[in-house]
N, C-alpha and C positions, 0 to 999 in steps of 0.2 A: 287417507292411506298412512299407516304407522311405519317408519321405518326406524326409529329411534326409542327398545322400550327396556324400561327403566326396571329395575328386577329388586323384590323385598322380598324376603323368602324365610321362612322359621328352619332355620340353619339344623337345628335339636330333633326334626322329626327323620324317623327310620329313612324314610322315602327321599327326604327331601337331597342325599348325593346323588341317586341316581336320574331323577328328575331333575336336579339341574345340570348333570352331566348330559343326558337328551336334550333339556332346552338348546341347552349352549350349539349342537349340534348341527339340531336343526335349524336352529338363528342365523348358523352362519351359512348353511344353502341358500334361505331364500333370502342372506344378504338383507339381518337385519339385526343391528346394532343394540347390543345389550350395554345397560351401562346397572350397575351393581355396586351395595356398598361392600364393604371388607370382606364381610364375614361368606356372602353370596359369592363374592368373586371368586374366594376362596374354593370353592367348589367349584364352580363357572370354569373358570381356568379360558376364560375368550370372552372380551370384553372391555369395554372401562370401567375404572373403578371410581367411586366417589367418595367422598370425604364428608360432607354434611347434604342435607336436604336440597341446600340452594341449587344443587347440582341437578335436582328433577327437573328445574325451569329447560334441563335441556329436551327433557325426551316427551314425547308424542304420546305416550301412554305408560300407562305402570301394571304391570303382573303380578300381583302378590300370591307366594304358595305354601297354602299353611291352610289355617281353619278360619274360623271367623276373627279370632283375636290379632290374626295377622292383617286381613283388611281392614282391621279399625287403627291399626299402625300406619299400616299404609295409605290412609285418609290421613292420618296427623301428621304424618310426616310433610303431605301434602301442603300443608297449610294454609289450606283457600282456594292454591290455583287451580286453574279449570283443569286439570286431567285428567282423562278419563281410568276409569282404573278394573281390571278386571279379576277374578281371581280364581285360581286352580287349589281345589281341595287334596289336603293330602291330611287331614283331620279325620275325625270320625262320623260329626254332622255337617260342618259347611257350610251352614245357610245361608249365610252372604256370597259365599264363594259358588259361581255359576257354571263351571270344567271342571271335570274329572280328570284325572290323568288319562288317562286312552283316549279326550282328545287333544291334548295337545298339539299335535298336529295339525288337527282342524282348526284350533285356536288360532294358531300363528299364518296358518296360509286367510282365514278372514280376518286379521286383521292388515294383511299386508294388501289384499286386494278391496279395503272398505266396507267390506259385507259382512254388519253385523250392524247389532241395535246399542241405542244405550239409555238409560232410563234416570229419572234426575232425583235424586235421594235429598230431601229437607234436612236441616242439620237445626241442633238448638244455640242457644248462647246462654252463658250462666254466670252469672255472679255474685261474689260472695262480699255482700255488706258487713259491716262490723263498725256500728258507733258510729254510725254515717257514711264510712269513709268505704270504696271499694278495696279490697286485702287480695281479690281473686278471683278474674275471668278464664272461662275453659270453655271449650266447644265440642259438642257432641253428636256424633252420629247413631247412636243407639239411644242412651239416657242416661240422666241426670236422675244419680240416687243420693238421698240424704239418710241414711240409718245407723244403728247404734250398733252395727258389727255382732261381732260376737259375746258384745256384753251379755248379761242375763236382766239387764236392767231397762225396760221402757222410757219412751220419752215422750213430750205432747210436744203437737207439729201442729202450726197454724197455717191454714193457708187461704190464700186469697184471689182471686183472679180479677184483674183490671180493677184494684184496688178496694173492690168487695167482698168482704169477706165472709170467707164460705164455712169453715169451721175449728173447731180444731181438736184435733187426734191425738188419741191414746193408741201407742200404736212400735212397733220395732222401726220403722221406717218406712217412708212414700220414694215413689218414682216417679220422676218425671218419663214419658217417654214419646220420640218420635215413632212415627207409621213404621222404618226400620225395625227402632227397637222394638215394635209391639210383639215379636215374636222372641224375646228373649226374656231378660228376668221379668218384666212388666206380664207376660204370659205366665210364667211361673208363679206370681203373685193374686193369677184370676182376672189379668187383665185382656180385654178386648183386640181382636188380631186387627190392622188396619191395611189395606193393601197401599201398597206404597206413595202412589199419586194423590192420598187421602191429606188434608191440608186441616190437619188436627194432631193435639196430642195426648197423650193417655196420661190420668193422673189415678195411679194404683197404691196401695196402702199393703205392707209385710207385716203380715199377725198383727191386726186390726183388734183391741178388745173391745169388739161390739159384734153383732152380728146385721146389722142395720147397715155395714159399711159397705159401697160398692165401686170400682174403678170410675172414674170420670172423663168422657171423652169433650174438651174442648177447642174451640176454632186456635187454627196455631197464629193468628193474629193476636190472643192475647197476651198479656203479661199473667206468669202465675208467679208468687211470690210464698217459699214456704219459711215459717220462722219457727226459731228452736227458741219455743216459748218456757220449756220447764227439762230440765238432764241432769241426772247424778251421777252419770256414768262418762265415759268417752261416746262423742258422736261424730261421724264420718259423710264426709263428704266425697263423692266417686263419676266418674267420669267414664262412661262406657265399661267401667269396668277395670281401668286401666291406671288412672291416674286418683288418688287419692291424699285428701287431705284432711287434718279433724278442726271440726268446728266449736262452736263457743253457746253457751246461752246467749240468748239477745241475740244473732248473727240472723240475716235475714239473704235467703238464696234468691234472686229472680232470675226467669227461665223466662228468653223470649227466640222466636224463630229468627235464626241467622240469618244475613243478608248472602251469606255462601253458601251453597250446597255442593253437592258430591255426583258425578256422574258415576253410574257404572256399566258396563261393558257385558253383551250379551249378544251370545249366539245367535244364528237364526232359527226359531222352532222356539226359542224359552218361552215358560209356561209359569208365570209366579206363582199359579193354583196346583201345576205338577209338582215344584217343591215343596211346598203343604204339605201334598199328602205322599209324597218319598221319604221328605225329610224330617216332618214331623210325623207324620204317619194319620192324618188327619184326614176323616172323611165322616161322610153321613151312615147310615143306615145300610148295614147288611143284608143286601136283596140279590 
């Protein structure tokens, strides 16, 4: 039973005053305690307000309403701890976000009554080697991309899994990606969809110069290790999406599955196969 939930919200969408002027609204009928940073409270207008992350250790759950770029916020902000987190789209696709606004309603009376699901999302861990020494750990819930941006300039990517080494690319840049990400850039790249309980990772390749090249599905027990064996340009290292940094020739990424994962929060009636084919629009055969 949530009685305690915690509010991340993309403050910059059209929607997002009046959706949390309703939240707020009906939070406090069925007498359940919003706690929000600045910029959400600001709009909230009923609440507590929080000052940094530490402050989620208090709430029962987190709502993030936005698109998908807001729940991979509201995963990081998380920082490991187990709460469950659910999210109301106020986007255009959504796909991690599981509510619509119409039902909000319905949202907040199951979670204050228990009745609902929640599903346990695998997360990666990354680090970036440099001359032996670690320079930079991140954790991701979508993927871990290494590529050369918007240069016009290519780079060769070695990689290896559990210290065998599998090849190495000509190529704009690879992805690492969990079962999460497999429906985002890793799918844009030609890579394999994984449904989420799938306990593997995608390793997809951005403008491959071969035609021989193809996405790589393996067990997320390995270690993949990709290295920037040859760059004349800037190359970028990226985190969901979100967080980026540039790398080095020589620097060497290893991507191994976190000991954390991520819950999330789900109605009764979800269908991982209905958002497929709503939100990607993905189906077989017109019969």
């Amino acid at each position: 039973m949530i009685r305690k939930l915690g509010v991340i919200a993309n403050c910059v969408k059209p929607d997002a005053p009046a959706v949390l002027k309703k939240l707020a609204a009906k939070a406090k009928k069925l007498g359940i305690e919003l706690i929000a940073d600045k910029n959400s409270m600001g709009l909230l207008k009923h609440g507590k307000r929080i000052r940094a992350s530490s402050h989620l250790d208090k709430v029962d759950a987190v709502m993030a309403l936005g698109g998908d770029g807001t729940m991979l916020r509201a995963v990081r902000m998380l920082e490991g701890r187990d709460i469950p987190v659910i999210g109301l789209n106020l986007g255009a696709l959504g796909f991690l976000t599981s509510v619509v606004e119409d039902e909000l309603d319905r949202a907040l009376k199951c979670l204050i009554s228990g009745k609902y699901e929640t599903s346990s999302r695998a997360m990666a861990d990354a680090v970036v080697e440099r001359r032996g020494k670690i320079v930079l750990t991140q954790r991701a819930l979508n993927d871990v991309v290494v590529s050369c941006g918007p240069s016009k300039r290519v780079v060769v990517l070695g990689l290896a899994i559990d210290g065998d080494k599998v090849t190495s690319y000509v190529c704009d840049g690879l992805i690492v990606s969990t079962p999460t990400g497999s429906t985002g850039h890793s799918l844009s790249a030609g890579g394999p969809i994984l449904t989420p309980e799938t306990q593997a990772f995608v390793v997809s390749l951005i403008c491959p110069h071969t035609l021989s090249s193809r996405p790589l599905v393996v067990p997320d027990r390995s270690e993949i290790v990709v290295s920037i064996e040859d760059v004349s340009g800037k190359i970028r290292f990226s985190i969901d999406g979100q967080i980026s940094e540039n790398l080095h020739e020589g620097d060497k990424v290893k991507i191994t599955r976190s000991a954390v994962s991520v819950r999330f929060i789900h109605l009764p009636g979800h269908s991982y196969f209905s958002v497929l084919r709503k939100k990607l629009h993905w189906s077989g055969s017109n019969v």
